[in-house]
ROMARVO-682980 format. One record per residue: residue number from 0; residue in three letters; z, x, y of N, C-alpha, C in turn. Coordinates in nm, 2 decimals. Example, Ala and Ser with C-alpha at 12.3 -4.5 7.8 and 13.67 -1.06 7.14 Angstrom:
<0; 'ala'; <0.78; 1.32; -0.57>; <0.78; 1.23; -0.45>; <0.78; 1.32; -0.33>>
<1; 'ser'; <0.71; 1.28; -0.22>; <0.71; 1.37; -0.11>; <0.79; 1.29; 0.00>>
# end
This chain:
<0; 'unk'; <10.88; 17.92; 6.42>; <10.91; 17.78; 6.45>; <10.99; 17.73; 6.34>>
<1; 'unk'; <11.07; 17.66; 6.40>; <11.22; 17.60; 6.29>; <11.13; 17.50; 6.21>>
<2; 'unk'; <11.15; 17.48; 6.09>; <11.12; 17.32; 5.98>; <11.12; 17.21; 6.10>>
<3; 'unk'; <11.23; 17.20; 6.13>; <11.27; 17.10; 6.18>; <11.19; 17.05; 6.32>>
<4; 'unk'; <11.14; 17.14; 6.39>; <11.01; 17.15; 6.47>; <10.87; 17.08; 6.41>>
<5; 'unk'; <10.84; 17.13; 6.28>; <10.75; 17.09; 6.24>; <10.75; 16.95; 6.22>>
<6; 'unk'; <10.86; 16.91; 6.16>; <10.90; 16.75; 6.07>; <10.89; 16.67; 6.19>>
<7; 'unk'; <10.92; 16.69; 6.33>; <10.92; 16.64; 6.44>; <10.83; 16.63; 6.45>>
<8; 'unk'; <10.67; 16.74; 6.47>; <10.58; 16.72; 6.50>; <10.50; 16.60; 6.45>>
<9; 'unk'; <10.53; 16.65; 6.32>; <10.47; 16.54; 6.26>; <10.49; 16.43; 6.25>>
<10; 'unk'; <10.63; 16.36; 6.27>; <10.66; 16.24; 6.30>; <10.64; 16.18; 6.44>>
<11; 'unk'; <10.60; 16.28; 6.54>; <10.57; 16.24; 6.67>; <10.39; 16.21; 6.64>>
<12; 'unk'; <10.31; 16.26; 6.55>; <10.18; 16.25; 6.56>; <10.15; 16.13; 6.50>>
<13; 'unk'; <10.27; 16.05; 6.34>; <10.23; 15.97; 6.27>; <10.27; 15.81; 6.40>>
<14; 'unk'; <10.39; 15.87; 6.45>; <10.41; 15.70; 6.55>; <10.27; 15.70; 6.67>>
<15; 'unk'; <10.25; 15.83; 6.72>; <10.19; 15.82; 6.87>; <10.06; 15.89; 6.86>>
<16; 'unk'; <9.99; 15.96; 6.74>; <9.88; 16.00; 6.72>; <9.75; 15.91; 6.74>>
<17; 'unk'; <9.72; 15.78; 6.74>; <9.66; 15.68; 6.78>; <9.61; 15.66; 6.95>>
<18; 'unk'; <9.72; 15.74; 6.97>; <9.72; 15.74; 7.15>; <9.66; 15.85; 7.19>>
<19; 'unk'; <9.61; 15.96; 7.13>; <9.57; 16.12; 7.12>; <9.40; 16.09; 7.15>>
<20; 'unk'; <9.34; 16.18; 7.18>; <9.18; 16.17; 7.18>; <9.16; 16.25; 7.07>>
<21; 'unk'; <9.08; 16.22; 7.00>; <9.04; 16.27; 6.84>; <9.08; 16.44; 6.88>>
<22; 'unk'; <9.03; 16.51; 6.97>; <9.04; 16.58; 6.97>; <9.20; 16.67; 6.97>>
<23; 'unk'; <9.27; 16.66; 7.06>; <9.42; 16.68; 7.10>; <9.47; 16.65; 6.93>>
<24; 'unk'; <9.42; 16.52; 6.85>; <9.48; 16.48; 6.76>; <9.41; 16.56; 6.63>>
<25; 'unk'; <9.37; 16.66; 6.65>; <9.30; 16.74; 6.56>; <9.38; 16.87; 6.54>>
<26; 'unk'; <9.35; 16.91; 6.67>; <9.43; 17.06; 6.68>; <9.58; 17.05; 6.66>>
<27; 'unk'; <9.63; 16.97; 6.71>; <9.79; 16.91; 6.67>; <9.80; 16.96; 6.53>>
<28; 'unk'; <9.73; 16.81; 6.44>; <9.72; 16.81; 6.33>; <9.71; 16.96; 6.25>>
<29; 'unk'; <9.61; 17.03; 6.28>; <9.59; 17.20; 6.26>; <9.67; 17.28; 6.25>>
<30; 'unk'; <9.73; 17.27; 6.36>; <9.86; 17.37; 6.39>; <9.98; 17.32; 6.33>>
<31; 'unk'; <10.06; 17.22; 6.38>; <10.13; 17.19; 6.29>; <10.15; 17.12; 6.15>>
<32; 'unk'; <10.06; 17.04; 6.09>; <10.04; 16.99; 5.98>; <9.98; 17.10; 5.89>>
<33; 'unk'; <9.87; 17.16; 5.93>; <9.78; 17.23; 5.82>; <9.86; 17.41; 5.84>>
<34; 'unk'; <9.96; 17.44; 5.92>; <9.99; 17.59; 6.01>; <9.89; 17.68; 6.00>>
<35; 'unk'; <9.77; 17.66; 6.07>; <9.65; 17.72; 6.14>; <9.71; 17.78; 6.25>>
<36; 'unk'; <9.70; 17.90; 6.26>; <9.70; 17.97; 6.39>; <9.62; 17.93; 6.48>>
<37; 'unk'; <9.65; 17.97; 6.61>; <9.58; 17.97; 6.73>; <9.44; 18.03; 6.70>>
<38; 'unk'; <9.40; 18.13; 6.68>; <9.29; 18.20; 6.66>; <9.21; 18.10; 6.59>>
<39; 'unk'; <9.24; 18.03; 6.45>; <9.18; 17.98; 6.37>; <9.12; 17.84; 6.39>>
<40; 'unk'; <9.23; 17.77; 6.50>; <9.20; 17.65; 6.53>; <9.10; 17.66; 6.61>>
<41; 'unk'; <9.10; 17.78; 6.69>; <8.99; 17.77; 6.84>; <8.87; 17.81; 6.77>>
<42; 'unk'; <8.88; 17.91; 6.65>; <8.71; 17.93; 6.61>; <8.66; 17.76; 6.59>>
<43; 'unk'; <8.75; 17.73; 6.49>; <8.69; 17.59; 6.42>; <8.68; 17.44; 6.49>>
<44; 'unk'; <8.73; 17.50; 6.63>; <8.72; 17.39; 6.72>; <8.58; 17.42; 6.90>>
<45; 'unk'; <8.54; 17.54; 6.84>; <8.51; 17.62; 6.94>; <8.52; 17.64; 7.04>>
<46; 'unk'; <8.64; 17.64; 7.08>; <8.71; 17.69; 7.23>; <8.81; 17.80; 7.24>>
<47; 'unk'; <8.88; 17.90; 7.30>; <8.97; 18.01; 7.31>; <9.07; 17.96; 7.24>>
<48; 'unk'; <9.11; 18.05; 7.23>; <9.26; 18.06; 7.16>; <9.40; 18.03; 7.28>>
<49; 'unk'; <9.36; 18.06; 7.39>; <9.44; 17.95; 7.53>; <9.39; 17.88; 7.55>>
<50; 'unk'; <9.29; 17.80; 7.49>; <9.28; 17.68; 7.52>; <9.29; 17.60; 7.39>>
<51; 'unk'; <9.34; 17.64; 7.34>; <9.45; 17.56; 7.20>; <9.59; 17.55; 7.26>>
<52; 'unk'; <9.62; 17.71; 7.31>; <9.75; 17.70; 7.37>; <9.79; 17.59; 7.44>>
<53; 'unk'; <9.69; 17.54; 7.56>; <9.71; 17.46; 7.66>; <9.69; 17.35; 7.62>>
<54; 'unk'; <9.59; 17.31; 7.47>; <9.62; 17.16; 7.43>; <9.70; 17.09; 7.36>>
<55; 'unk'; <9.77; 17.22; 7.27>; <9.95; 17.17; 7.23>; <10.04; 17.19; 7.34>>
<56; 'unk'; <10.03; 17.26; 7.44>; <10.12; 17.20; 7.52>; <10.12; 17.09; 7.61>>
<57; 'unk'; <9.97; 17.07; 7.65>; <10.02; 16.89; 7.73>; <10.00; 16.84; 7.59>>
<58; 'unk'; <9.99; 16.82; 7.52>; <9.99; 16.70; 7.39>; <10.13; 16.74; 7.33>>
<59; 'unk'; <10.24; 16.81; 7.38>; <10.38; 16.82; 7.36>; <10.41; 16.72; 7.43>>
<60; 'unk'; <10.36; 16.79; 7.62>; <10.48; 16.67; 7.69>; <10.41; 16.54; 7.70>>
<61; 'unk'; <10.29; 16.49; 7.66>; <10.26; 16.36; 7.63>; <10.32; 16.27; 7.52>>
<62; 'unk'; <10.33; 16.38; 7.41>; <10.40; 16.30; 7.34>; <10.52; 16.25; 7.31>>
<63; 'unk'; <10.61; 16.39; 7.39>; <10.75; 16.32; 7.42>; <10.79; 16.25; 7.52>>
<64; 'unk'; <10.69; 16.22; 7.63>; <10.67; 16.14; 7.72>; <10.67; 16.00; 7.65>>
<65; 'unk'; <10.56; 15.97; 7.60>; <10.57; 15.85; 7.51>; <10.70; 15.77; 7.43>>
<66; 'unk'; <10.76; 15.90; 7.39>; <10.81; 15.91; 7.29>; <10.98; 15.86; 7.38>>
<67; 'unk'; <11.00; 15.91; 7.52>; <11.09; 15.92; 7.60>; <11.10; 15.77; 7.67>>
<68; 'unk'; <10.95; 15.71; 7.64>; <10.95; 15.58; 7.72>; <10.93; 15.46; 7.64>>
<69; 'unk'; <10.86; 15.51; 7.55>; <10.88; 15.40; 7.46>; <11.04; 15.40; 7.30>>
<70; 'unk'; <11.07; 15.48; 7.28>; <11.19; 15.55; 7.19>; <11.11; 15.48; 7.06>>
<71; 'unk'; <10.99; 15.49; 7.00>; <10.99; 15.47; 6.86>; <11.04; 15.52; 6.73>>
<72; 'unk'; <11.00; 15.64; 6.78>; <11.07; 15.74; 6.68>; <11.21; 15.73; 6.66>>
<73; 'unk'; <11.26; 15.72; 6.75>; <11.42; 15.71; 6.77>; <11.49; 15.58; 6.71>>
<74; 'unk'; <11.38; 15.47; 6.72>; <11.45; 15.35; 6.65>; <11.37; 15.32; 6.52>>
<75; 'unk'; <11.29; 15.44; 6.46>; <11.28; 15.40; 6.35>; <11.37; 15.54; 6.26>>
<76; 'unk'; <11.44; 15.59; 6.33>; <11.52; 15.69; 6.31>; <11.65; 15.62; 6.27>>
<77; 'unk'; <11.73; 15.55; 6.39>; <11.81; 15.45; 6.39>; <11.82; 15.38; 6.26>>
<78; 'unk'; <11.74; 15.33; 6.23>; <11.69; 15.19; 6.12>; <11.68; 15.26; 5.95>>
<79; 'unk'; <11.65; 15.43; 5.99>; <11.71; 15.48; 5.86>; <11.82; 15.45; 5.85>>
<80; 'unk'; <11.86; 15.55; 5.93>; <12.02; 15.57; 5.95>; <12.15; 15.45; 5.88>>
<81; 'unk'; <12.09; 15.31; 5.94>; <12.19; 15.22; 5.92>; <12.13; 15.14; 5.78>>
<82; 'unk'; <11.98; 15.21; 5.73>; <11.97; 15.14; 5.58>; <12.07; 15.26; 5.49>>
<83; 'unk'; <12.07; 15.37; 5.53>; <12.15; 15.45; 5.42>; <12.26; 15.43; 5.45>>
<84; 'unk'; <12.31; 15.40; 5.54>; <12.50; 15.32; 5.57>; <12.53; 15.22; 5.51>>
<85; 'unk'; <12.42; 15.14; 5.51>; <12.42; 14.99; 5.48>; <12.43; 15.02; 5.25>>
<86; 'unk'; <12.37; 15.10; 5.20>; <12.31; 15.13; 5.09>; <12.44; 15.19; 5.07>>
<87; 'unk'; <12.48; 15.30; 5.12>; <12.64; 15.37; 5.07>; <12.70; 15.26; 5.08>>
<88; 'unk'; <12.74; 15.20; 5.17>; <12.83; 15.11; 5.15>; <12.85; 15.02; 5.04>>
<89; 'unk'; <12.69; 14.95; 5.01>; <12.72; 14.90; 4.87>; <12.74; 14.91; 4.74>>
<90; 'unk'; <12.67; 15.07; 4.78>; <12.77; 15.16; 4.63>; <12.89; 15.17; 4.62>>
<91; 'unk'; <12.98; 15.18; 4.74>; <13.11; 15.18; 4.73>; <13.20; 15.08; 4.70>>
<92; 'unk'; <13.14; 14.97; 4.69>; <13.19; 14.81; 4.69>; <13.23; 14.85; 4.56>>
<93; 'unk'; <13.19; 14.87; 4.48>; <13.15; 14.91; 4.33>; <13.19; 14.69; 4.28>>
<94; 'unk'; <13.14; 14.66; 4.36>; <13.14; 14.49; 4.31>; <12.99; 14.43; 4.22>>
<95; 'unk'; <12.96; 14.41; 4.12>; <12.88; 14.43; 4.03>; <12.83; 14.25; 4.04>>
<96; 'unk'; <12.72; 14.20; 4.10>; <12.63; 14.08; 4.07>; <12.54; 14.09; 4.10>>
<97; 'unk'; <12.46; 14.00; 4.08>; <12.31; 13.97; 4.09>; <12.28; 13.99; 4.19>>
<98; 'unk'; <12.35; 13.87; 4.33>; <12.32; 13.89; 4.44>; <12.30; 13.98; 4.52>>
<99; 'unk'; <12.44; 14.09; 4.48>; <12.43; 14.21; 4.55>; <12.32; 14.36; 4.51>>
<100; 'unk'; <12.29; 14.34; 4.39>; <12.19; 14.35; 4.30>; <12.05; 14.40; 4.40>>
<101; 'unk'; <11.97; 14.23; 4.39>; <11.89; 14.18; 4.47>; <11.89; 14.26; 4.61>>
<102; 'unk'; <12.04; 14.26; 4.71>; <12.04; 14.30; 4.81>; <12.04; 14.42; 4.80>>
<103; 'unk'; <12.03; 14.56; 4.73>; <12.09; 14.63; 4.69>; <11.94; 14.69; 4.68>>
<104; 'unk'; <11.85; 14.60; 4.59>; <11.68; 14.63; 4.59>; <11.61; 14.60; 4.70>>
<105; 'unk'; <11.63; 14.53; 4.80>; <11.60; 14.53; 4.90>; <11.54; 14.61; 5.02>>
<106; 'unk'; <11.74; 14.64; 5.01>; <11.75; 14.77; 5.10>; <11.71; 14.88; 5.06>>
<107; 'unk'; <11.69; 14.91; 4.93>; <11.62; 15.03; 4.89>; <11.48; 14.99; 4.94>>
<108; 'unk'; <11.39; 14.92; 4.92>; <11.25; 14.88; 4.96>; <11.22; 14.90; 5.05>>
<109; 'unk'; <11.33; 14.87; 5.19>; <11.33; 14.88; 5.30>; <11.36; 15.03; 5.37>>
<110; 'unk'; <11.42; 15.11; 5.28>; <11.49; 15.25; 5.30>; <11.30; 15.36; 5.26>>
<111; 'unk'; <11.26; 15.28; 5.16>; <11.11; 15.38; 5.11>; <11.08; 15.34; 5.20>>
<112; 'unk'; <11.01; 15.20; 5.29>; <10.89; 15.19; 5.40>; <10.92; 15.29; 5.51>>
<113; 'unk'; <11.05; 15.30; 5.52>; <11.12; 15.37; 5.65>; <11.07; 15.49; 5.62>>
<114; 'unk'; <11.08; 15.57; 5.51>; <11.10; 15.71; 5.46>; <10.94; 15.72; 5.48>>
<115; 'unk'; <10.84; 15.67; 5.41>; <10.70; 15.64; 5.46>; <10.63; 15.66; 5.57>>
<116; 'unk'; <10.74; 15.66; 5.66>; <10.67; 15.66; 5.81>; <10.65; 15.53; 5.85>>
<117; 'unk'; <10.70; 15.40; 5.77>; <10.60; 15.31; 5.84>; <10.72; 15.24; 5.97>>
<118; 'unk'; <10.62; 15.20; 6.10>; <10.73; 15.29; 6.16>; <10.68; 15.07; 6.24>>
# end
């Protein structure tokens, strides 16, 4: 499984994991957060090892279902995106005051909560 899979996962569990039943939101958590194998999750959850299979995959298309209808992820994706545009751009100004300063700390503030997850 690519990184990039994983970082997904996990940002799909921190916006929509609330919506999960403790359980779904466990084994998720397991496999992609903690990389527990299948075998490992089903001892410690006490069910088969296909039936871990089968609960990452409807807790896949649920979540990108959500994810497809509501677009959270995607617009707190966005909202990076245009604070680090917004943030290069002021470095480039190379215009030196307070004001810009201030706006300058801002957007950085605004760039951590993003980076945070807080979504």
């Amino acid at each position: 499984m690519k990184s990039s899979d994983r970082v997904r996962a996990g940002l799909l569990l921190d916006v929509y994991g609330p919506m999960l039943t403790p359980h779904q939101y466990e084994v998720w958590r397991l496999y992609y957060l903690e990389d527990w194998s299948l075998a490992e999750i089903g001892a410690a959850e006490h069910v088969s090892r296909a039936a871990v299979h089968d609960i990452l995959e409807r807790t896949q298309r649920m979540l990108e279902h959500y994810e497809s209808r509501l677009g959270l992820l995607a617009r707190a994706e966005k909202r990076r995106a245009q604070l680090s545009e917004a943030l290069r751009l002021l470095d480039e100004a190379g215009v030196d005051s307070e004001n810009l300063r201030r706006l300058r700390d801002t957007l950085g503030r605004l760039a951590d909560e993003e980076d945070r997850g807080d979504v």
